[in-house]
TORGU-898694 format. One record per residue (C-alpha): residue in three letters; x, y, z. Coordinates in nm, 3 decimals. Example, Ala and Ser with C-alpha at 12.3 -4.5 7.8 and 13.67 -1.06 7.14 Angstrom:
% residues 2
REC rest      xx      yy      zz
REC  ALA   1.230  -0.450   0.780
REC  SER   1.367  -0.106   0.714
***
This chain:
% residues 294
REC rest      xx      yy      zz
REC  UNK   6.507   5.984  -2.824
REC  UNK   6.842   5.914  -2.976
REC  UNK   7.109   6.279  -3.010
REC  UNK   7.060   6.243  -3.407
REC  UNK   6.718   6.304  -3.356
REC  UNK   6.774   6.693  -3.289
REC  UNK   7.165   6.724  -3.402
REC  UNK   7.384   6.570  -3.681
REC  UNK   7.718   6.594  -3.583
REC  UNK   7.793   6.521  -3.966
REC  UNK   7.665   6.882  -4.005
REC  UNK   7.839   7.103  -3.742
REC  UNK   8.098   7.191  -3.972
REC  UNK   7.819   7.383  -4.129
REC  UNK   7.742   7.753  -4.139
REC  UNK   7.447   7.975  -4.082
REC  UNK   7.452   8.120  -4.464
REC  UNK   7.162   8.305  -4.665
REC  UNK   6.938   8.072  -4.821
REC  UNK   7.001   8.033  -5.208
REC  UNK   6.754   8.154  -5.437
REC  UNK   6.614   8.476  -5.580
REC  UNK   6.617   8.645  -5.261
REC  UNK   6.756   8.718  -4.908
REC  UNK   6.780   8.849  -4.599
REC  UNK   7.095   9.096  -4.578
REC  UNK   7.052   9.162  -4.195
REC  UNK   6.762   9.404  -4.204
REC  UNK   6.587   9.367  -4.456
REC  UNK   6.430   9.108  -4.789
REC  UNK   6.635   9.220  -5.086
REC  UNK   6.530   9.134  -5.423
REC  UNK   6.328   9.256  -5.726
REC  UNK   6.026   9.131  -5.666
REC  UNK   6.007   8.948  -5.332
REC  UNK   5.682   8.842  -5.130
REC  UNK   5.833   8.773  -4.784
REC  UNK   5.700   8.518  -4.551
REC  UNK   5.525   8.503  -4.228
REC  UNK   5.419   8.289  -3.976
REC  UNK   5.144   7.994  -4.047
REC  UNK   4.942   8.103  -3.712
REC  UNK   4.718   7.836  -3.490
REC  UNK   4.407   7.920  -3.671
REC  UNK   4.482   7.746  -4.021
REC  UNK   4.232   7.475  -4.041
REC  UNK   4.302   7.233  -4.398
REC  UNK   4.022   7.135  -4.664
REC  UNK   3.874   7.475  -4.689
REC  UNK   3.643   7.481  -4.934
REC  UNK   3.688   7.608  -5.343
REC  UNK   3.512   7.916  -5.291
REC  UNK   3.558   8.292  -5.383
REC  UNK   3.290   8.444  -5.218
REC  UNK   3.300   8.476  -4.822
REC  UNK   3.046   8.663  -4.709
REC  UNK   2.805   8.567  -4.489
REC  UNK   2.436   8.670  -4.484
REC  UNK   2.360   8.954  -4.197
REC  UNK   2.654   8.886  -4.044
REC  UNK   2.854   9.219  -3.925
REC  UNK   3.160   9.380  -4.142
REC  UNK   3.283   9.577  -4.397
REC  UNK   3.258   9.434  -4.778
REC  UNK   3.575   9.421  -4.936
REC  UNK   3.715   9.272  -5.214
REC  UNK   4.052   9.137  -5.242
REC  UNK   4.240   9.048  -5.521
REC  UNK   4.566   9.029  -5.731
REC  UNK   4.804   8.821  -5.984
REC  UNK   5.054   8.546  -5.845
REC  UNK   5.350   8.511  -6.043
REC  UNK   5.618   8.290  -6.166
REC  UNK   5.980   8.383  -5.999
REC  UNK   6.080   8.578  -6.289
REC  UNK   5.835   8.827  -6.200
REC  UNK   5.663   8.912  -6.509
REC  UNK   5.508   8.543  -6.609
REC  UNK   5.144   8.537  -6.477
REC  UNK   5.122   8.173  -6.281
REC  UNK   4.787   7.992  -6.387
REC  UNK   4.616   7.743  -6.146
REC  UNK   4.821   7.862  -5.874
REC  UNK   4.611   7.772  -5.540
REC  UNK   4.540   8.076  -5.305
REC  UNK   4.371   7.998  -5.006
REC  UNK   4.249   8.262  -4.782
REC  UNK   4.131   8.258  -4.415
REC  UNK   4.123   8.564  -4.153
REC  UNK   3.846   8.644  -3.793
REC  UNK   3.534   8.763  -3.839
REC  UNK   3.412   9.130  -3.749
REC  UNK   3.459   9.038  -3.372
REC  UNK   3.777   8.874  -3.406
REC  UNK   3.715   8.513  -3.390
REC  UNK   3.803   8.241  -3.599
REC  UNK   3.594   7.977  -3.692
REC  UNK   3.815   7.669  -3.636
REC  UNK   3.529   7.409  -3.577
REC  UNK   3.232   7.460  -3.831
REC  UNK   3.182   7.293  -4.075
REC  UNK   3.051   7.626  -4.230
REC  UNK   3.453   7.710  -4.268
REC  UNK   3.332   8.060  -4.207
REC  UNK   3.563   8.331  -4.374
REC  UNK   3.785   8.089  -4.493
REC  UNK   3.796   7.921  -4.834
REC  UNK   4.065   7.900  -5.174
REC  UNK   4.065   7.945  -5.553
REC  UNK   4.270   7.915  -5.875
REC  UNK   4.419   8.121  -6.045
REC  UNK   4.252   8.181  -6.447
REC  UNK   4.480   8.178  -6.706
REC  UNK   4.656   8.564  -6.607
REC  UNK   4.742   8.476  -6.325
REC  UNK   4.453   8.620  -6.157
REC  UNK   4.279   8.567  -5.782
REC  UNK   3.960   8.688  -5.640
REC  UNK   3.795   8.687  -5.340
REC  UNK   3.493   8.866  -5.177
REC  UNK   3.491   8.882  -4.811
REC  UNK   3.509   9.160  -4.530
REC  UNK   3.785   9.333  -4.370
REC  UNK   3.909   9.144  -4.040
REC  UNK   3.960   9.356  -3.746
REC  UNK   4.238   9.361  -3.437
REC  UNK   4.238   9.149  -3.159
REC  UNK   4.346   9.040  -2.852
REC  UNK   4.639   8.792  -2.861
REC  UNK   4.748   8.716  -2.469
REC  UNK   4.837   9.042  -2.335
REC  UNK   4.869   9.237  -2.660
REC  UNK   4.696   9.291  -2.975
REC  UNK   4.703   9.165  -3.322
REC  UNK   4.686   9.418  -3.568
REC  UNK   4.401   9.293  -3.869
REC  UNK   4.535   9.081  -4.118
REC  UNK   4.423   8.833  -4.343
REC  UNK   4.623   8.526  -4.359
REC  UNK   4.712   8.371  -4.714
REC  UNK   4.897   8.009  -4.823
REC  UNK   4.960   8.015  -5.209
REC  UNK   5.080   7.680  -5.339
REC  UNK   5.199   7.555  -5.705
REC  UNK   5.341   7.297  -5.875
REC  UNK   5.748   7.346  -5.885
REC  UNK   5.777   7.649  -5.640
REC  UNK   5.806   7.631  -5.240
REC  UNK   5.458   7.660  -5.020
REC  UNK   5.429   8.074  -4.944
REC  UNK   5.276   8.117  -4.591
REC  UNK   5.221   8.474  -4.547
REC  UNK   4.982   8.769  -4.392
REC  UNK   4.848   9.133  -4.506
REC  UNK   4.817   9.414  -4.272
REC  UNK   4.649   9.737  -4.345
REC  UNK   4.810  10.132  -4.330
REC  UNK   4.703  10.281  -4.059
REC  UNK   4.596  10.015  -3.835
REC  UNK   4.717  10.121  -3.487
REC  UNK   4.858   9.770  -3.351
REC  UNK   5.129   9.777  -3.666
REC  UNK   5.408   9.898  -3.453
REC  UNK   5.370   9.680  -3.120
REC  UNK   5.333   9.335  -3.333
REC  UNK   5.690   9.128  -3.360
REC  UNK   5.500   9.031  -3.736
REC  UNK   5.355   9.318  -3.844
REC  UNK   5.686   9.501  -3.710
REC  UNK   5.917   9.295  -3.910
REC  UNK   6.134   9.469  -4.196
REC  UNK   6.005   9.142  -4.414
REC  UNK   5.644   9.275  -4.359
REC  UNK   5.717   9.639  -4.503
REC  UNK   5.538   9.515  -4.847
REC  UNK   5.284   9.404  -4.701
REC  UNK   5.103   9.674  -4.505
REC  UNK   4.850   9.718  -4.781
REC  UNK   4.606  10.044  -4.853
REC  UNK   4.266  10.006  -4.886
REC  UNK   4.084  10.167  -5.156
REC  UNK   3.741  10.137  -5.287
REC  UNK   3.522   9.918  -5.602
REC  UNK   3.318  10.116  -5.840
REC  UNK   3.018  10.037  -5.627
REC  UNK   3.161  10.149  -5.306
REC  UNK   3.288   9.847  -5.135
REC  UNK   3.655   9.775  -4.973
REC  UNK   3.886   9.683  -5.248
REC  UNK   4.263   9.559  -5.134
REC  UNK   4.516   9.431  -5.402
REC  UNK   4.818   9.191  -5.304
REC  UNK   5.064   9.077  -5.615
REC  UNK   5.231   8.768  -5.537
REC  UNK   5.594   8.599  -5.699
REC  UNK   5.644   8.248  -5.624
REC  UNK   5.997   8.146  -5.533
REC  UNK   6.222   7.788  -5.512
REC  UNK   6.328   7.841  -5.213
REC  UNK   6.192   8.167  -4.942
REC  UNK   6.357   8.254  -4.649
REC  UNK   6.197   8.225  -4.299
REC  UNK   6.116   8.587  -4.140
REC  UNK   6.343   8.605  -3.869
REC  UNK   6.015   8.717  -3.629
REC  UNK   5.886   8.401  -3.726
REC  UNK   6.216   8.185  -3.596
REC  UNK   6.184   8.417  -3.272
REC  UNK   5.864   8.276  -3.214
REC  UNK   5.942   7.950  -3.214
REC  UNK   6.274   7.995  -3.009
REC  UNK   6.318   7.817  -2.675
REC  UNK   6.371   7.513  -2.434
REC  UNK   6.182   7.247  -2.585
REC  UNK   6.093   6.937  -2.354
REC  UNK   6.047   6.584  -2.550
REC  UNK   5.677   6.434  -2.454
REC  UNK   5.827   6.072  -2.388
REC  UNK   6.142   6.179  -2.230
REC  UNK   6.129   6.487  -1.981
REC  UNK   6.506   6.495  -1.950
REC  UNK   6.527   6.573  -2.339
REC  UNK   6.548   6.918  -2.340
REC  UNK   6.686   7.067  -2.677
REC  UNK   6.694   7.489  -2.713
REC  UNK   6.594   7.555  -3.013
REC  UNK   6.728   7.968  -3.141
REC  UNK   6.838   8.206  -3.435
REC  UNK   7.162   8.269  -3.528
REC  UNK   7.245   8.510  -3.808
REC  UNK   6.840   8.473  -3.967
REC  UNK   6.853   8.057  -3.925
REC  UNK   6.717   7.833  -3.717
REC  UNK   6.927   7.647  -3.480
REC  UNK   6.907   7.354  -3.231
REC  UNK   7.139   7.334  -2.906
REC  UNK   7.152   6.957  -2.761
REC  UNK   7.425   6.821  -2.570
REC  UNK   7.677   7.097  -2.645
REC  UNK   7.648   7.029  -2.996
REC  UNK   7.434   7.262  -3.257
REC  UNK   7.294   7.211  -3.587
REC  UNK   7.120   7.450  -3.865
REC  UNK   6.802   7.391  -4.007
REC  UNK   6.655   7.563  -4.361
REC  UNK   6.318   7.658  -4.419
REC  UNK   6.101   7.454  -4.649
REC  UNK   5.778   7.635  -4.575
REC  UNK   5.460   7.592  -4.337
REC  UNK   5.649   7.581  -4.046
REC  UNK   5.877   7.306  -4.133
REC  UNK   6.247   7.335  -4.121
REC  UNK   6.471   7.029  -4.269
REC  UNK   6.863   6.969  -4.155
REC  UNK   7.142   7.043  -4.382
REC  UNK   7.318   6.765  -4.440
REC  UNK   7.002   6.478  -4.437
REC  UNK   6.654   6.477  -4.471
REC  UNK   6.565   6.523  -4.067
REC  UNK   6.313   6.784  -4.057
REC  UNK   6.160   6.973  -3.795
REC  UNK   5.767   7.077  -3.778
REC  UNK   5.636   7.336  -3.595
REC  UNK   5.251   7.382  -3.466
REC  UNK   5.195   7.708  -3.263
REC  UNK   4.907   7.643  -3.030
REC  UNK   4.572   7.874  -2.962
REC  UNK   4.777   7.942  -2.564
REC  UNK   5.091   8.043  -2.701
REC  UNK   5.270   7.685  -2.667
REC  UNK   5.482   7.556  -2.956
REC  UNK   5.485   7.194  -3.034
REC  UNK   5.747   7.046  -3.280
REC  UNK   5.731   6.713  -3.435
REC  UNK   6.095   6.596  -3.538
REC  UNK   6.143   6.329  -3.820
REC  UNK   6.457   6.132  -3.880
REC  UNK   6.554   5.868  -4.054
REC  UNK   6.792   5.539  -3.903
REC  UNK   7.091   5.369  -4.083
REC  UNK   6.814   5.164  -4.234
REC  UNK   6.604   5.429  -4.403
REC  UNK   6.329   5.404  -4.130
REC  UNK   6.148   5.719  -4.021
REC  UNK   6.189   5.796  -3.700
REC  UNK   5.971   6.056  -3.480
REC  UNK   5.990   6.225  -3.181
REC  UNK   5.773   6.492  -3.063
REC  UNK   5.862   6.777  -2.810
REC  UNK   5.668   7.145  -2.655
REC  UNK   5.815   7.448  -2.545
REC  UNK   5.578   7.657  -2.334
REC  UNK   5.403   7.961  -2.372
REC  UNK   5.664   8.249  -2.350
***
């Protein structure tokens, strides 16, 4: 793997600066009028879920809940139609169905013409993640035409994990630890607003979980250290350092070209990252690297 594929030396002039749009960090905290903050795209996201709104399966164990809520344009007040929402979270013992092809508790919608989402499901529940545990949390990607990928998560008040998670924990998160209320007939009922955005900002819990000595598959002595740096993610190779800019699910693109950097986080608590580049020719280049589990 060639240096340019981790650093562009055309772009160490470059500084770690708050990434334009409608909102940013300002070193504690997501300020803006209406933000809906980021959070990490986990290793349970499986694609092609199916167009579906209700979730619940027959005699299976958990509480009924309903959750719903309007995604909006970025000026806040325009309801977004056909916006997709897809939804995914564990089931009532806190497992994930990644091999089915039942897709069980996961599936997506449109939005109607306000705006509007719905989805019937049950309520996830904590569990263990390594040595800790994940607070409950249902796991959202909402997707339009025009407006950056959102990868986020919802948490719940009171849940008793919420302080020991590095996600949950997060200042960016503050919005969404949701209450839980209840439907006319008695069932869970959670509502979660959403405003779409150009460009959002990576949580800086997220960048700390993919920080550290990444080893290239094909060449063991390529060892960039990937880190954050006033909120941004930056690469260390050779002496030299670069700044990437989030783009959303987990990818990262350079600066001053179009070299990107993709990040899957593994069920073991590996990372792997998938770097694309392109030569003096315009031909994509790809190299592919893992940092182990911290």
């Amino acid at each position: 793997m060639k240096r340019r594929t981790f650093i562009k030396t055309s772009a160490l002039g470059i500084l770690a600066i708050s990434v334009p749009g409608f909102i940013r960090f300002n070193g504690e905290k997501y300020v803006g009028d209406c933000e809906t903050t980021t959070d990490v795209l986990g290793p349970f996201y499986r694609p092609n879920a199916p167009v579906r709104s209700d979730l619940i399966i027959k005699d299976a164990p958990g509480e009924i809940a309903v959750l719903r809520g309007t995604v909006y344009h970025k000026d806040c007040i325009t309801p977004l139609q056909n916006a997709v929402v897809e939804l995914w979270h564990c089931s009532a013992d806190g497992q994930y169905d990644n091999d089915s092809m039942e897709f069980k508790y996961r599936g997506k919608n449109y939005c109607d013409e306000n705006g509007q989402y719905y989805f019937r499901t049950i309520i996830p529940v904590p569990y263990k993640n390594g040595n800790t545990y994940r607070p409950a949390h249902y796991h959202l990607l909402i997707s339009a035409q025009g407006y950056q990928d959102l990868v986020t998560q919802i948490y719940f008040v009171g849940d008793p994990y919420l302080d020991t998670d590095s996600y949950s924990s997060s200042p960016a998160a503050k919005k969404r630890i949701l209450g839980i209320g209840k439907t006319a007939n008695g069932e869970k009922s959670v509502y979660f607003d959403v405003t779409m955005m150009d460009k959002i900002p990576a949580d800086p819990a997220a960048i700390d979980r993919l920080t550290g000595i990444y080893t290239d598959i094909e060449d063991n002595n390529i060892k960039p250290e990937i880190f954050r740096r006033n909120n941004q993610l930056w690469v260390r190779f050779e002496g030299a350092e670069d700044v990437y800019y989030y783009i959303g699910n987990n990818t990262f693109q350079d600066y001053g070209t179009k070299s990107t950097l993709h990040f899957k986080i593994m069920a073991n608590g590996s990372v792997k990252v998938t770097a694309t580049d392109y030569n003096e020719k315009g031909e994509k280049i790809i190299h592919r690297g893992i940092r182990e589990a911290k």
